[in-house]
Residue, then its C-alpha position, 0 to 999 in steps of 0.5 A: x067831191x069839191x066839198x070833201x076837199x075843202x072840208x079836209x084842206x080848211x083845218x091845215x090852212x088854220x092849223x098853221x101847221x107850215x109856218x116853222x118850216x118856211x121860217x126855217x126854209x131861208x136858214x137851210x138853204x143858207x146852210x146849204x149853200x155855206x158849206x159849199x165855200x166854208x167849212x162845215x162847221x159853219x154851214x152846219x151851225x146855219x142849218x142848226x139855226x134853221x132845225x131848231x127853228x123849225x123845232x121850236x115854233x110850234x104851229 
């Protein structure tokens, strides 16, 4: 069982396939947190930072 798991978990660990969403991650919960105290349109243009890097970087 212990060698299924590892045969299945080792191509994400070298896929890479995280590292949009956490570089993302900071930019969304900046968003967040903006739109609390500002207008939307500003958290909204942060989070949109956030999606687009998300979007962009590829693994």
């Amino acid at each position: 069982m212990y060698k299924i798991f590892i045969l299945i978990f080792i191509p994400f660990i070298f896929s890479g396939c995280i590292v949009g969403t956490v570089v993302a991650l900071p930019f969304k919960a900046v968003g967040a947190a903006v739109n609390t105290v500002a207008p939307d349109i500003v958290g909204d243009s942060i989070s949109t930072v956030g999606n687009v890097t998300d979007a962009i970087i590829p693994f």
